[in-house]
C-alpha positions, 0 to 999 in steps of 0.5 A, a space after each residue: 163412919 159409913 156403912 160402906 167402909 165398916 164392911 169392907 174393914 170388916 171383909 178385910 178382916 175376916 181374910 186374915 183370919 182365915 188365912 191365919 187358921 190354914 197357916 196354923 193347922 193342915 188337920 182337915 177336921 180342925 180346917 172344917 172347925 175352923 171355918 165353921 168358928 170363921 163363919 160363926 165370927 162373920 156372922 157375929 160380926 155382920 149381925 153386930 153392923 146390921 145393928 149399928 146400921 140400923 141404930 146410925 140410919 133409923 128415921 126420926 119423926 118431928 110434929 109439924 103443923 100448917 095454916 094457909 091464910 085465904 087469898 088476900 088481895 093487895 091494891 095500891 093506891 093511886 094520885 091525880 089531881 085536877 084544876 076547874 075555873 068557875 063552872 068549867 070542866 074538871 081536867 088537867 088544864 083550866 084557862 082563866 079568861 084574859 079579861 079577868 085581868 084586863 086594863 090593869 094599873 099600877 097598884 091593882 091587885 086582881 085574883 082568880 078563884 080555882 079548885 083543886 081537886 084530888 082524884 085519887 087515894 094518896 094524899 099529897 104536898 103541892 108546889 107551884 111555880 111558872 112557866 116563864 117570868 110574867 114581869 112587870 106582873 107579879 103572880 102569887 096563890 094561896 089557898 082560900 077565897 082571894 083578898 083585896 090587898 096582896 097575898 103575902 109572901 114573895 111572888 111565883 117564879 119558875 121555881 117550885 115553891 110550896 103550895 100546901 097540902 091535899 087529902 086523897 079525894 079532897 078539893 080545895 079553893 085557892 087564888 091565883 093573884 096578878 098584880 101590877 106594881 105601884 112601882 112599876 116603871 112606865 114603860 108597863 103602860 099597855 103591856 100584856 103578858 100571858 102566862 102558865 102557872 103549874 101544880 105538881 102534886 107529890 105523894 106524902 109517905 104514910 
């Protein structure tokens, strides 16, 4: 119960007390005696929720402690990835020269050495795929130094297929291979096609 409603109880109370002492007695000696037991009982009784007061609203202390750590700085991490031919200038596109694969015949199998390389902190998975069908040509990669016979596996489409993996910071060899098939049809004497092979690296989760 609150401080506020035991008081006005309280007061309530000692109004009818009052009013029963000068119903019962007209004597001015016993009036005066009475007031002063009222002032008495009102003192008592005022005393008595002062105390209570002071028992219901007194302030508990708790230990408590604190530790700041030092400024802690978070970077993230980043991804990029680069592709150079020969001797040429790192960057987001290398060309392979057109004679690489000139004059090809029914059965050859032609590759080109490029490197990969991760520029950035996160390691990564890489697909590849082409920009446009390159047919009667067939184009496949993988990683390592190109073989004289054809890399196995089906031949790159405008799907993404996967390409294997790289470590942030990490480079790697990998062929691009062209080849014309002995099936090809007769019509693919002469013909020259051009095309776009694309890298997409992907960030592998930790």
């Amino acid at each position: 119960m609150s401080q506020a409603r035991i008081l006005r109880r309280t007061a309530v109370g000692l109004l009818r007390v009052g009013r029963a002492i000068r119903t019962r007695s007209a004597s001015r000696g016993v009036m005066r005696l009475s007031v002063r037991a009222a002032l008495g009982a009102t003192a008592a009784l005022a005393t008595g929720i002062l105390v209570a007061a002071g028992l219901a609203g007194g302030s508990y202390a708790f230990l408590n402690s604190r530790a700041t750590t030092p400024v802690i700085t978070i970077t993230s991490g980043n991804l990029a990835l680069t592709v150079k031919y020969g001797t040429g200038t790192a960057g987001t596109v290398a060309a392979i020269p057109t004679t690489a694969w000139a004059t090809m015949l029914p059965g050859d199998v032609v590759g080109q050495q490029l490197t990969i390389a991760s520029t950035g902190s996160a390691s990564s998975t890489l697909t590849a795929r082409l920009a446009a069908t390159t047919a009667p040509f067939e184009i496949r990669i993988a990683s390592g130094t190109c073989p004289a016979t054809v890399i196995s596996g089906a031949a790159l489409t405008t799907t993404a297929a996967a390409a294997g993996t790289l470590a942030g910071g990490a480079s790697s060899t990998v062929c691009v291979q062209a080849t014309l098939p002995a099936s090809a049809a007769a019509s693919a004497a002469g013909a020259s096609t051009a095309f776009s092979l694309i890298l997409d690296s992907t960030q592998v989760p930790n």
